[in-house]
C-alpha positions in Angstrom: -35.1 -2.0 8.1 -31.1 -2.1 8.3 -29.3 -5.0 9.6 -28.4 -3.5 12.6 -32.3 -3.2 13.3 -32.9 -6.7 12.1 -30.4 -7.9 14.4 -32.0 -6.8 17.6 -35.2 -7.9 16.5 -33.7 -11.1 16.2 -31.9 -10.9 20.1 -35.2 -9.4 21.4 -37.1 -12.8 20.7 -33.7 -14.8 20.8 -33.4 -13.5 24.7 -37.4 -13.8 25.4 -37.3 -17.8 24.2 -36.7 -19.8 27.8 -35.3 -22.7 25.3 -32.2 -19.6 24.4 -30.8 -20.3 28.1 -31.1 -24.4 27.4 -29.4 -24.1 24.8 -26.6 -21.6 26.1 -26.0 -23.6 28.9 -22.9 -26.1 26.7 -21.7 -23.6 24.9 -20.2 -21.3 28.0 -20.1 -24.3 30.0 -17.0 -24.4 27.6 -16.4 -20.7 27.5 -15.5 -20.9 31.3 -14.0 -24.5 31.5 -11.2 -23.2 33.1 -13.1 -20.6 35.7 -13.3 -22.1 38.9 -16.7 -24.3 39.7 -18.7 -21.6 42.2 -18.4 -19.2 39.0 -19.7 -21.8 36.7 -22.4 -22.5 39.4 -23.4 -18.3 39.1 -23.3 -18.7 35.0 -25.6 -21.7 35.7 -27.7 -19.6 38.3 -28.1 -16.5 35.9 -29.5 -18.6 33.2 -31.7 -20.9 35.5 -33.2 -17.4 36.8 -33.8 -16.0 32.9 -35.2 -19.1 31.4 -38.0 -19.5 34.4 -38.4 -15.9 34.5 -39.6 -15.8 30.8 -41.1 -18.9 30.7 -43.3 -17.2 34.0 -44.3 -20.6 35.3 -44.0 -18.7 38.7 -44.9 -15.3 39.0 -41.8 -13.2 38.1 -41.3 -9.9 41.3 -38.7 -7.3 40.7 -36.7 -6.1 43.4 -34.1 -3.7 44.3 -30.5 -5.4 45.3 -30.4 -4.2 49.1 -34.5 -5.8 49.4 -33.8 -9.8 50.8 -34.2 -12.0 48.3 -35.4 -14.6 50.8 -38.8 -12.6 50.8 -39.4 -13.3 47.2 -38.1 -17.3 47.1 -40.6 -17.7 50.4 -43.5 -16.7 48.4 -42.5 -19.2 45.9 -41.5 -16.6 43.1 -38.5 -15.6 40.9 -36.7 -12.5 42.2 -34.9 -10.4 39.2 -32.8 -7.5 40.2 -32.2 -5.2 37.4 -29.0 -3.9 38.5 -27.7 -7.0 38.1 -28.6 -7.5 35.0 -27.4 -4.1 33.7 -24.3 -5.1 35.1 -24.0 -8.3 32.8 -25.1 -6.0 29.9 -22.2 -3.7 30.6 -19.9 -6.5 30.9 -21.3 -7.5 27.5 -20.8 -3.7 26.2 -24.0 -3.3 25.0 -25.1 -0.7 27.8 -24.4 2.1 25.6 -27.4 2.0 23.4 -29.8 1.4 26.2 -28.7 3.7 28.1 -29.1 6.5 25.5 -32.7 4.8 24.8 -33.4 5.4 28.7 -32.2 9.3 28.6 -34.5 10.2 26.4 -36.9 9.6 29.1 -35.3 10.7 32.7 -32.5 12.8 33.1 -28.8 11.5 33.3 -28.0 12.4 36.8 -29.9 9.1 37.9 -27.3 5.9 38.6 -26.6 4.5 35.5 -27.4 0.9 36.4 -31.6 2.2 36.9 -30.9 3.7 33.3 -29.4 0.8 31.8 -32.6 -1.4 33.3 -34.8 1.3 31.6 -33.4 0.9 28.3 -33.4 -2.6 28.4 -37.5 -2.6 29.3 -38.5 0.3 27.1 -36.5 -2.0 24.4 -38.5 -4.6 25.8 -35.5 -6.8 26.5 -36.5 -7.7 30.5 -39.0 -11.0 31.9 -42.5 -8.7 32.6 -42.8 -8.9 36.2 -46.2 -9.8 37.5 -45.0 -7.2 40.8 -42.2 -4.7 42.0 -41.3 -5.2 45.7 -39.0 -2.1 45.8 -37.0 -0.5 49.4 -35.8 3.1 49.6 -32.7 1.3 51.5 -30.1 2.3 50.0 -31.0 3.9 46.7 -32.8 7.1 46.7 -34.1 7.0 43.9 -34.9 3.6 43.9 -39.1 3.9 44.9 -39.5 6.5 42.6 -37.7 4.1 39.8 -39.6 1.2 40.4 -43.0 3.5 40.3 -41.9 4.4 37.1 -41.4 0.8 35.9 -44.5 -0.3 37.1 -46.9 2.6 35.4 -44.6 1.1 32.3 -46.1 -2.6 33.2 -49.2 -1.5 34.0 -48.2 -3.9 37.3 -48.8 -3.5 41.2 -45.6 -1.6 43.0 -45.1 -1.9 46.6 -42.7 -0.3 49.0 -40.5 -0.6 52.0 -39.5 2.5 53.6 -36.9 1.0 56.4 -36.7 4.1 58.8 -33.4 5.8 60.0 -32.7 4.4 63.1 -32.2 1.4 64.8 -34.2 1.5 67.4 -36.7 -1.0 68.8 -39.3 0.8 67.7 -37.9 0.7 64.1 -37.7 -2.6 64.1 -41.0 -3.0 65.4 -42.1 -1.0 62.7 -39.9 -2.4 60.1 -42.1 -5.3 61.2 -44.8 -4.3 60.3 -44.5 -2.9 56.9 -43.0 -6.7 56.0 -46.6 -8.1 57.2 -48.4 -5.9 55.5 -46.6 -5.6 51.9 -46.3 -10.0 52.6 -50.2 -10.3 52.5 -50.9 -7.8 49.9 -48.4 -9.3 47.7 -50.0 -12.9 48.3 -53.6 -11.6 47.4 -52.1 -9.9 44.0 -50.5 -12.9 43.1 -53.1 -15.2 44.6 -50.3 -17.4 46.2 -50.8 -18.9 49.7 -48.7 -17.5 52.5 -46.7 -21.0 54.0 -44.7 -20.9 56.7 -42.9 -24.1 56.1 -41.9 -22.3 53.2 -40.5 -19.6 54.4 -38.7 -21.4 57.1 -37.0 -23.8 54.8 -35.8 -20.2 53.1 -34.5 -18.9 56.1 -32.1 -22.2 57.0 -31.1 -22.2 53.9 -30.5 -18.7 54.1 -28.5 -19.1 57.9 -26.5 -21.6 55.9 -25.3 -19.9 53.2 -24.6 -16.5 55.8 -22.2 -19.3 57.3 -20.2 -20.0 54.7 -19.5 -16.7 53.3 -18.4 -16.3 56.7 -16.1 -19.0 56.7 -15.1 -17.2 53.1 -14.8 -13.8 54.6 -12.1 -15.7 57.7 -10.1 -17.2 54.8 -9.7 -13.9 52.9 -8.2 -12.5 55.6 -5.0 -14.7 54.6 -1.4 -13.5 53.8 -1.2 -12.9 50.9 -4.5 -12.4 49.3 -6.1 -15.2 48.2 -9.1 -13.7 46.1 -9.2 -11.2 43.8 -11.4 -7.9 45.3 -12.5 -7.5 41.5 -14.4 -10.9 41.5 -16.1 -10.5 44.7 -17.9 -7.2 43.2 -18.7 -9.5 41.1 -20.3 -12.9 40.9 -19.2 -13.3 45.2 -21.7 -10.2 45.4 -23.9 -10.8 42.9 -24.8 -13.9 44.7 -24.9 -12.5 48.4 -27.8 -9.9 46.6 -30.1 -12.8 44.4 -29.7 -16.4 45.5 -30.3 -16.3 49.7 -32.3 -19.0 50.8 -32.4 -20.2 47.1 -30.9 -24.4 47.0 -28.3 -22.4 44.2 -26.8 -20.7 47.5 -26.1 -23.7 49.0 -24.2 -24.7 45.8 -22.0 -21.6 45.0 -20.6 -20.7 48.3 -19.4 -23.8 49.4 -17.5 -24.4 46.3 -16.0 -20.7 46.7 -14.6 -21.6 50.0 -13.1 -25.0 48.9 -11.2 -23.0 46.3 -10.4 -20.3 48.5 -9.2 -23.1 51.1 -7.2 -24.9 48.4 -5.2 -21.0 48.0 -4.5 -20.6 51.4 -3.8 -24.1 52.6 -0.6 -23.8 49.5 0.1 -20.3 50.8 -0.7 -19.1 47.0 -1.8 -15.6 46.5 -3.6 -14.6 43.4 -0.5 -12.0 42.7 2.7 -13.1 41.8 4.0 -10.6 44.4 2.0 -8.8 47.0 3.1 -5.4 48.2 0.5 -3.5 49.4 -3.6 -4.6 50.3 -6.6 -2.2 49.5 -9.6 -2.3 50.6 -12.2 -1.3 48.2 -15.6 0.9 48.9 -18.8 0.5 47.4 -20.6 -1.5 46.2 -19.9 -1.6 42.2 -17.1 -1.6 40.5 -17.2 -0.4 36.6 -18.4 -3.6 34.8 -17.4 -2.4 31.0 -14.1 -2.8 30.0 -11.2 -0.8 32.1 -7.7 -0.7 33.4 -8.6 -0.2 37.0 -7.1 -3.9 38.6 -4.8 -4.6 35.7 -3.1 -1.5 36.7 -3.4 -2.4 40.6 -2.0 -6.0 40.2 1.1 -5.2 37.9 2.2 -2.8 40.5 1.9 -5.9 43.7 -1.4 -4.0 44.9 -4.0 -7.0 46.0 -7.7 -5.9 46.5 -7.7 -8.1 49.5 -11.4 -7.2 50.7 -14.4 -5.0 49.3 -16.9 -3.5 51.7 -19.9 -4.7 49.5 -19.3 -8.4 50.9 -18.7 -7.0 54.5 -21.2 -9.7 56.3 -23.7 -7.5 58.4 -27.1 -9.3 59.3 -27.2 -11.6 62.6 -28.4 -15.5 61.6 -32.4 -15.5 60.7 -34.7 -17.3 63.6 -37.0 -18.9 60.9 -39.5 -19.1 63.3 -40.0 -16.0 63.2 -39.2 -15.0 59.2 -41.2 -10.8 59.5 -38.9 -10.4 62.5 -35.4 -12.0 61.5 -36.0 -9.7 58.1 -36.7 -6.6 59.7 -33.6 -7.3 61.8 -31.5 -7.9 59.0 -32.7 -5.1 56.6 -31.8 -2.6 59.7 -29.0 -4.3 60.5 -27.2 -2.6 57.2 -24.6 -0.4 58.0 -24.6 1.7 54.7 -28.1 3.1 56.1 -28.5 5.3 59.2 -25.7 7.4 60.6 -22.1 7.3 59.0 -20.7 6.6 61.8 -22.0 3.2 61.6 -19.9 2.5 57.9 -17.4 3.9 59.7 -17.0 1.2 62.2 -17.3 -1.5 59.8 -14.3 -0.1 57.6 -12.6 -0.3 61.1 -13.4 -3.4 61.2 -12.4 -4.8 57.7 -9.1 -2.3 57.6 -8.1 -4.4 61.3 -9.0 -8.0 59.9 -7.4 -7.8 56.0 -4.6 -5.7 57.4 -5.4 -3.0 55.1 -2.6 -0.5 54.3 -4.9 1.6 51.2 -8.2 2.7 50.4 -9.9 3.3 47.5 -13.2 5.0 47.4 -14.9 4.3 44.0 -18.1 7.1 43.9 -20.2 6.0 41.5 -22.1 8.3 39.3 -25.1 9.2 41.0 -24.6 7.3 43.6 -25.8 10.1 46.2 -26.0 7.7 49.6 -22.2 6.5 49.4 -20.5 9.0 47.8 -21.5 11.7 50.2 -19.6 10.6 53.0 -16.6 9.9 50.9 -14.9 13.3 52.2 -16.1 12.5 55.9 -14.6 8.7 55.7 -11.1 10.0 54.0 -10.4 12.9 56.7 -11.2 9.6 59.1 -8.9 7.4 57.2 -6.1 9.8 57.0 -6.1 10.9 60.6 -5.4 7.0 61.0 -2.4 7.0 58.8 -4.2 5.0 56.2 -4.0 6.2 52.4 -7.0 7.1 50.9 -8.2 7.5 47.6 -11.3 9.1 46.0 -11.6 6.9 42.4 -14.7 9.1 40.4 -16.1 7.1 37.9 -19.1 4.6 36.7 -20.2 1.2 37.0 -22.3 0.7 33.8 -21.8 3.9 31.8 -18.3 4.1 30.4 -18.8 7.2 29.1 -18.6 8.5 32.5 -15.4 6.9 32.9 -11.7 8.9 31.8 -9.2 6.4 31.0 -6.6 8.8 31.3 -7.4 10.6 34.4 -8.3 7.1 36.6 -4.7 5.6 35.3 -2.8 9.1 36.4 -4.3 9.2 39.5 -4.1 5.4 40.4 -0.4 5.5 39.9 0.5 8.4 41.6 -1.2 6.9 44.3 0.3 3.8 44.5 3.5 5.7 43.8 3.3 7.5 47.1 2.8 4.9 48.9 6.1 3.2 48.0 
């Protein structure tokens, strides 16, 4: 056995130990001493979620990121969303060898971030989940994915198939499905099904929607006063794992009190702003890249990203199948384009928006599809618009050449 072998036999049971995340906490505790307290509170989050997740003193569920998270903390489990975790590994660049591990097994044209969570459990690398809770909003090859996984597991899978529409029929139907999937999950799991539970989730979860209001209104500020590339980061990462978790009710507070602090001094977070994008989709590439270094040396802000675009209505908790329903059909990426559409309106009019950049994703069939449809739109309005192809976890689907070539010219036209 070579070292390099050796050496991930050593992480495998390094990252499987709960004590690892203990013991991690000091050390990048003062790594990020001077990162601003809601991101230490997501560092803190992360390894709070890993070291109960493989210590499975709760039963551990898997679900996809668009599924609400407040369906997993109301049944008293820990929710783990593989895309975010393949995220942090490409952020780590390690993603490479798991995503060759996962090719050999399904073909390359699926998003890279299912690939990379793949890997990572045919390495056995990933907490064993007791279930999968997976929806087919957005990905479409997210059901299929998780079915996958759990024939790997040998665990239960259940769906949500959110329909097309939003009519009151869907969510009547939507309904439903959340019932039924609800009660068969508690008789797998053997958990009881409390309601006090699940209304203290969905007031915690009404909270939190209200401050990353509050944050959304302060963003709006002249000039920008958080960095785009952060909220596809930890902002987002958050909005998709911890609502109606208490860890929630930490981070985004603290994010607004440092956005506040920004815009009360009138202090961007460029030197100089000359022009604000607006960025669309969901990811961003996580590995190493040029993309904002190059933005912000030429006085381009990414003032807003579509990905924390706020959606849902407030949750009655009184009624927690209902309020779900509503708020998994509220989400404008689904249905008709037309619906994306007016949201972009909406976030080009409230971050006084002069650019757009488009990133399509590798694989990512649901978003980048309209991305001709949304430009011809954009352009008819006199905004610039720009198609960015690339990847969020792969980098070998990423061309640093090309991406810095096009980003300049772009920027370069616009003055």
């Amino acid at each position: 056995m070579d070292n390099k072998a050796i050496g991930l036999k050593v992480l495998r049971k390094m990252v499987h130990f709960p004590s690892t995340y203990r013991l991690l906490l000091p050390f990048l505790n003062l790594l990020h001493s001077k990162e601003n307290q809601a991101y230490r509170v997501w560092v803190r989050f992360l390894l709070s979620t890993f070291r109960d997740a493989y210590a499975h003193q709760k039963p551990v569920i898997w679900i996809n990121s668009f599924l609400p998270s407040e369906l997993i903390y109301g049944l008293g489990a820990i929710p783990i969303l593989p895309e975010i975790i393949s995220a942090l590994v490409s952020y780590l660049e390690w993603s490479g060898r798991f995503l060759s591990r996962a090719d050999t097994s399904i073909s390359t044209d699926l998003c890279s971030f299912y690939r990379c969570a793949l890997g990572l459990a045919l390495e056995d690398f990933l907490p064993r989940p007791d279930l999968i809770l997976s929806s087919s909003q957005l990905c479409d090859g997210a059901n299929k994915f998780f079915y996958y996984l759990s024939r790997l597991y040998q665990c239960p899978h259940l769906f949500l198939d959110p329909p097309y529409s939003d009519h009151p029929r869907s969510h009547r139907y939507m309904e439903g499905q959340i019932e039924e999937v609800m009660d068969e999950a508690t008789k797998i799991l053997s958990l009881p099904l409390r309601k006090e539970r699940f209304r203290l989730v969905l007031n915690r979860s009404n909270q939190a929607r209200q401050w990353i209001e509050k944050i959304n209104q302060l963003r709006q500020s002249i000039p920008s006063p958080f960095p785009g590339s952060e909220g596809l980061s930890y902002l987002s990462g958050m909005t998709f794992h911890s609502m109606g978790s208490p860890w929630a009710l930490r981070f985004f507070p603290l994010l607004y009190a440092e956005i506040e602090k920004r815009v009360f001094s009138k202090k961007g977070y460029l030197p100089e702003e000359k022009h604000r994008f607006l960025w669309l989709h969901h990811v961003r590439p996580y590995y190493k890249n040029e993309i904002f270094n190059i933005l912000s040396s030429r006085g381009v802000a990414l003032s807003f990203e579509e990905a924390n675009y706020l959606y849902w209505p407030p949750l009655d908790p009184s009624e927690p199948w209902k309020s779900l329903a509503d708020k998994i059909l509220s989400n404008v990426w689904a249905g008709p384009i037309e619906r994306r559409m007016k949201a972009i309106e909406e976030m080009r009019v409230a971050y006084s928006i002069d650019g757009v950049i488009h990133f399509s994703h590798w694989g990512c069939r649901q978003s980048c599809g309209g991305a001709a449809i949304i430009g011809d739109w954009l352009k008819e309005k006199g905004i610039s618009y720009l198609v960015l192809f690339g990847d969020g976890a792969d980098p070998n689907n990423y061309s640093t050449g090309q991406i810095r070539t096009r980003l300049e010219a772009f920027i370069e036209m616009m003055g």
